[in-house]
N, C-alpha and C positions, 0 to 999 in steps of 0.2 A: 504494500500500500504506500502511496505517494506519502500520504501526510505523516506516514510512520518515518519515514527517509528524513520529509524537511525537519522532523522535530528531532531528528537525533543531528541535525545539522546544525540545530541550536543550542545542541549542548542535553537533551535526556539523552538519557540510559534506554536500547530497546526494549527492556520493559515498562520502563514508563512513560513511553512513547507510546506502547500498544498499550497498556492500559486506561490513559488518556482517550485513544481512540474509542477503546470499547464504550469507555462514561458517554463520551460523547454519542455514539450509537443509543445506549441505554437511555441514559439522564439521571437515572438515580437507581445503585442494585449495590447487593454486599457482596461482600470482597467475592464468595463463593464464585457469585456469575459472572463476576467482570475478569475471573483467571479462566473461566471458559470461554466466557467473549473471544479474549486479549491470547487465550492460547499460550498461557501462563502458570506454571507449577501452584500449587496451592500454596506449598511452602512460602513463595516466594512474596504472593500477593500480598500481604500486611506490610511488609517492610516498601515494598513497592507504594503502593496506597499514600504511605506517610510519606514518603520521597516529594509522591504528586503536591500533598498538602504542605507539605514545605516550601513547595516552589509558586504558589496559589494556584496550582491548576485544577486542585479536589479539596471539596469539605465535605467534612462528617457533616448527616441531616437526621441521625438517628442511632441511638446507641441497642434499643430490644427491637428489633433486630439493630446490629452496627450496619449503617448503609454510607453510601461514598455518592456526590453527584460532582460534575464537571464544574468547574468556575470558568468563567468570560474567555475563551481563546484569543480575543481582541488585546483584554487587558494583558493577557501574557507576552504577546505578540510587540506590544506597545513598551513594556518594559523592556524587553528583548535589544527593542528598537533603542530605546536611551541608553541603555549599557552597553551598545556596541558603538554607539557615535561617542561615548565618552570613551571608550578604550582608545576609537581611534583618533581623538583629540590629544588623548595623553598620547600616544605613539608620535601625533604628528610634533609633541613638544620634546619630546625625547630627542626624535630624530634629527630637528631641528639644533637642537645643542650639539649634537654628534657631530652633523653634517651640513652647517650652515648652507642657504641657498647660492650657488655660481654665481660666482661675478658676473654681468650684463656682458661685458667683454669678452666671456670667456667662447671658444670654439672647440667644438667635440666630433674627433675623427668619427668616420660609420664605415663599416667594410663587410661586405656581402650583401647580397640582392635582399635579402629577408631582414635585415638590418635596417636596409635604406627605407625598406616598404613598410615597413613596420612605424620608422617613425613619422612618414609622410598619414600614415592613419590615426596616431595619436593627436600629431598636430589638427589634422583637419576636425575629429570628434570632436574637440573640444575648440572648437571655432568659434567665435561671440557676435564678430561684425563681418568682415574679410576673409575670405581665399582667394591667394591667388598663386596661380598654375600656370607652367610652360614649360612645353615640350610631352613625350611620351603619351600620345592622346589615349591611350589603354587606359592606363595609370589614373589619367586626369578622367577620367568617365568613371572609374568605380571610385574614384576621389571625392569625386564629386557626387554620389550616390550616399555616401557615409557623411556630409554635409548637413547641420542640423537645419533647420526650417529657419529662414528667416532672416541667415547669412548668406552677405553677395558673393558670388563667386564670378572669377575671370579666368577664364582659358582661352591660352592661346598657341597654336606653334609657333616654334624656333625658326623662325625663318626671317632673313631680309635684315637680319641684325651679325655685327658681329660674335664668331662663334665664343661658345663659352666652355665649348669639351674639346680636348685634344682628338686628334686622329685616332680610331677604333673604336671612340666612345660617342653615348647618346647622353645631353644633360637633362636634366630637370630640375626644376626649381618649385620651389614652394615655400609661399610666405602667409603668413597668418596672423590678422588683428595687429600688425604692424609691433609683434612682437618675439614673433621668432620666426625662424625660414630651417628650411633646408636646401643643400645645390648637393644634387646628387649626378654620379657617372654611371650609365651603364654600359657596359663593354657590347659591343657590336659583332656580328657573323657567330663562328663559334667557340668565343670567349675566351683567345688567346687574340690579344694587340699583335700589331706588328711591333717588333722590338725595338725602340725609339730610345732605350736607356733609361726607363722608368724602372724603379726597383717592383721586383715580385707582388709586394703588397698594393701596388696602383697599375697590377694588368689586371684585376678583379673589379666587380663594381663598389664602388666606395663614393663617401661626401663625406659633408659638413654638418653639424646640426649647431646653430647658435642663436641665440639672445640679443646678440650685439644689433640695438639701435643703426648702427649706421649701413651693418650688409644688409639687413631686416628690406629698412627704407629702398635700400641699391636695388635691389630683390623687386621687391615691388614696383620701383619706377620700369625697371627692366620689361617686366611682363607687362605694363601697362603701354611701354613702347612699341613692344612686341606685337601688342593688341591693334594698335592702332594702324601698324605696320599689316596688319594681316586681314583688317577689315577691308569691305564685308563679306569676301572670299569665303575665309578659313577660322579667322578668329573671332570671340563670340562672348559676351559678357550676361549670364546670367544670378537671377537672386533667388532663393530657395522660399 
């Protein structure tokens, strides 16, 4: 059962996950019915019982006979909810002292196809105002499908502009909210360059990923050139 799965993802024990379940089938039975419900040893059912009522998910409604009924799934659900946003508030504090945030400056090599595409997906999900895209029209079409509702997006090819990838390679660029980009290579044919004296690690596809204000802005104006350059042919500015 599904609901037996997410509740042990929150933290019960499979017994009183299915136990839980059974009340909630039931509404109100003693222990006896709810270890046949729940498909639960008898033995085990008291200690399980008081687990649930520990946690407010069962109360006692009757002692001749002792009966058990479910409490609010909402309300548990909802507490669930507050103690994991404060776990990860304290983690986000922890980590914060650990590993202060990157200097705006700072630029972060990326090496491998899965690497590059990965982070062109993170950028874009989390998109607020702005994308913008150029080059690798695949790319920029499922880019631009993971694009939240209501951020503009530009795409455009590389073309009629100076180039921005060495021989062997295909670039793409992507800027977003005029606050981070990435300029990525992809290698071309089958993914051995012609040997130009580029070391090993830049015949593979690799880029950039950075922060920095000023490549961010370059980024942007680029593809915006690009665009201009490429209308009403090829290039093409739409908002989600």
């Amino acid at each position: 059962m599904s609901a037996v799965i997410h509740l042990q993802a929150l933290g019960l024990t499979e017994y009183e996950a299915r136990a839980y379940t059974a009340l909630l089938a039931l509404g109100r039975a003693v222990p006896a019915r709810v270890a046949r419900q729940a498909g639960i040893p008898r033995p085990k059912i008291y200690e399980t019982l008081e687990r649930l009522e520990g946690r407010g998910l069962a109360a006692k409604v009757g002692q001749s006979p002792l009966e058990y009924a479910p409490l609010s799934a909402r309300e548990y659900l909802a507490r669930s909810r507050r103690a994991f946003d404060d776990r990860l508030g304290a983690l986000d504090r922890d980590l914060s002292r650990l590993a202060p945030d990157p200097a705006p400056e700072a630029v972060y090599h990326l090496y491998g196809e899965a690497a590059l595409r990965s982070m062109c997906e993170d950028l874009t999900l989390n998109a607020r105002r702005t994308v913008f895209m150029a080059g690798e029209p695949d790319l920029a079409s499922a880019l631009e499908k993971l694009t939240p509702r209501g951020v503009k997006v530009t795409i455009t090819p590389l073309a009629g502009l100076p180039a921005v990838a060495m021989e062997g390679e295909r670039a793409f660029l992507l800027a977003r909210d005029g606050e981070a980009a990435v300029i990525a290579h992809f290698v071309t044919g089958d993914g051995t360059p012609p040997e130009d004296g580029r070391p090993p690690h830049l015949r593979e596809p690799h880029g950039v990923h950075t922060h920095n204000p000023v490549i961010v802005h370059l980024i942007e104006g680029y593809v915006e050139l690009a665009a201009r350059q490429a209308q009403p042919a090829e290039g093409f500015t739409l908002g989600r």
